[in-house]
C-alpha positions in Angstrom: -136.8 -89.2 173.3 -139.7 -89.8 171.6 -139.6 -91.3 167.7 -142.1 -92.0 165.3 -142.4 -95.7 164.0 -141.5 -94.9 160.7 -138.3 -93.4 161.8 -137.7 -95.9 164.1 -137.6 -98.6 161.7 -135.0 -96.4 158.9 -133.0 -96.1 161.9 -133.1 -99.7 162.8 -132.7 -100.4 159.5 -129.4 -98.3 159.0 -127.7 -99.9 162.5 -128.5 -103.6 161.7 -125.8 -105.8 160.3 -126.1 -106.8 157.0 -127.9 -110.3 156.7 -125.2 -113.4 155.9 -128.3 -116.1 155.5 -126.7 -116.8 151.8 -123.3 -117.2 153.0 -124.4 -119.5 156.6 -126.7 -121.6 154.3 -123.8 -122.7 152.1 -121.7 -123.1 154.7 -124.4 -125.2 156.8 -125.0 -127.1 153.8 -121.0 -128.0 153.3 -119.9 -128.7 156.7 -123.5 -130.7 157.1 -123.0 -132.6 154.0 -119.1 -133.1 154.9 -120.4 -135.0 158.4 -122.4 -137.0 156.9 -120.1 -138.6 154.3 -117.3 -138.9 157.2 -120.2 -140.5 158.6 -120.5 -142.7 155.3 -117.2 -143.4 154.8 -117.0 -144.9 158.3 -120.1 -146.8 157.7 -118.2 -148.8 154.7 -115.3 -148.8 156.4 -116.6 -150.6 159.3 -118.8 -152.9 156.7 -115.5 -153.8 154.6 -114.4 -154.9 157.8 -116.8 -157.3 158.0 -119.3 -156.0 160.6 -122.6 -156.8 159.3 -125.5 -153.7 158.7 -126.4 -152.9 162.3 -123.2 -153.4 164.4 -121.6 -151.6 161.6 -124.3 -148.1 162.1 -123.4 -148.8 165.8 -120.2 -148.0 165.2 -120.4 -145.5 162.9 -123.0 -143.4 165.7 -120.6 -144.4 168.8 -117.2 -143.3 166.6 -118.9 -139.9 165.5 -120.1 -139.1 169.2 -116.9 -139.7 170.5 -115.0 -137.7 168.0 -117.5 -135.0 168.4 -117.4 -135.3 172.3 -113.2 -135.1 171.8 -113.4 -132.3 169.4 -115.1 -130.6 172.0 -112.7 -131.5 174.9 -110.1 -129.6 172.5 -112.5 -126.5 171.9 -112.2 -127.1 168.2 -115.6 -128.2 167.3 -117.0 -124.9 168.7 -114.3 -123.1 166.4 -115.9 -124.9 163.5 -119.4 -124.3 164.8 -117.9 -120.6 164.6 -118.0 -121.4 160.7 -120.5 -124.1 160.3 -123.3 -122.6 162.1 -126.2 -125.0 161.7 -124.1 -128.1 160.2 -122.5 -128.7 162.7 -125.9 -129.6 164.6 -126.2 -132.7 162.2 -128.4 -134.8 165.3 -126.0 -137.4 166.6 -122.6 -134.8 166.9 -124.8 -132.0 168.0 -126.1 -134.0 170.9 -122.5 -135.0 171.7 -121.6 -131.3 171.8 -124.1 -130.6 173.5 -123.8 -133.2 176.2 -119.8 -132.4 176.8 -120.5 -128.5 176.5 -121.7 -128.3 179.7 -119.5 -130.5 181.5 -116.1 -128.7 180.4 -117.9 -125.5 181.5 -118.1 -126.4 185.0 -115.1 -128.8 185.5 -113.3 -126.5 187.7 -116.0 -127.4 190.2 -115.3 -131.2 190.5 -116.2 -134.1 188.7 -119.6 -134.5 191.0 -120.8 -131.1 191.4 -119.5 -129.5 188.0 -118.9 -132.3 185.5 -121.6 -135.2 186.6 -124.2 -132.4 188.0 -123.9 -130.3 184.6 -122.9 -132.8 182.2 -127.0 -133.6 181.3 -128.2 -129.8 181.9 -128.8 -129.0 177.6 -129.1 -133.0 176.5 -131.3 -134.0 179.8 -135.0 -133.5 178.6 -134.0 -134.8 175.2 -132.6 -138.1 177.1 -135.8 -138.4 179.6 -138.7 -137.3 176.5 -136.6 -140.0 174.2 -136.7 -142.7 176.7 -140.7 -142.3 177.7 -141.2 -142.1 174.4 -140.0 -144.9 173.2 -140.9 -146.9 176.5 -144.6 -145.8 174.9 -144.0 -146.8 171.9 -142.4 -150.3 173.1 -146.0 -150.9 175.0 -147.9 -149.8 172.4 -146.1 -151.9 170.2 -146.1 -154.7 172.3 -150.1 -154.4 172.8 -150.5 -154.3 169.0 -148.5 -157.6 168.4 -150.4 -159.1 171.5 -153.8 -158.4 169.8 -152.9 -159.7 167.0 -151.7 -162.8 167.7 
C-alpha cells in the first residue's frame, strides 16, 4: 500500500501515545531528589557518628550501592524504576543496578558462567574507560608535580 507523506504522518500522529514528558520529568525530579537526600541524611548520619569527611562519603557511596544492589536482588528497585524513570539513574545506584541486573538475569546458569561471566556485561566498559582514565590522569598528574618540583 502506497501512502503519501503527509498522510503518513496524520496517521502516525493519530496511533502514537500521548507524550508523558511532563509527568516522567516530575517524577524523575522527585525520586532523584529523594536519593539524594537519603544520600544526605546518611552522610550526617555517618558524620554525627564521628567519621570524619571522607570515610564518612565512603560510607554513604558503599551503603547506597549496597542497598541499591539489594533492592535489586528483591526486584523492587526495577518496580520503582517503573515509576521513577530517569531518577532512579542518579550515578552511584544506577551503576549498582546496573552491575546486579545482569547477574540475577543469568543466575540459573551458575555462579561462573551466569553470575561472574554476566555480572560486568552493562557496567564493564564504564569500569575499564574509568580506570584508564584515571590511571592517565594519575601520570599526568604525577608528571606535572614532577616538573614542578
Amino acid at each position: 500500500m502506497k501512502m503519501a507523506e503527509k498522510e503518513y504522518g496524520r496517521l502516525a500522529k493519530l496511533r502514537a501515545p500521548d507524550s508523558k514528558t511532563p509527568r516522567n520529568t516530575l517524577m524523575a525530579f522527585l525520586v532523584g531528589g529523594a536519593i539524594c537526600c537519603i544520600g544526605q541524611a546518611l552522610l550526617d548520619i555517618y558524620k554525627m557518628l564521628g567519621s570524619d569527611e571522607i570515610t564518612a562519603g565512603t560510607l554513604t557511596s558503599v551503603t547506597l550501592v549496597a542497598l541499591s544492589a539489594v533492592l535489586t536482588g528483591f526486584g523492587m528497585y526495577d518496580k520503582i524504576a517503573k515509576h521513577a524513570g530517569a531518577g532512579t539513574l542518579v550515578p552511584i545506584t544506577g551503576f549498582a543496578n546496573a552491575v546486579v541486573s545482569p547477574a540475577m538475569e543469568f543466575k540459573t546458569e551458575g555462579y561462573i558462567l551466569g553470575v561472574g561471566a554476566k555480572i560486568f556485561i552493562i557496567a564493564g566498559p564504564v569500569i575499564v574507560y574509568g580506570l584508564a582514565a584515571s590511571a592517565i590522569y594519575g601520570i599526568i598528574l604525577y608528571l606535572v608535580q614532577g616538573a614542578a618540583a
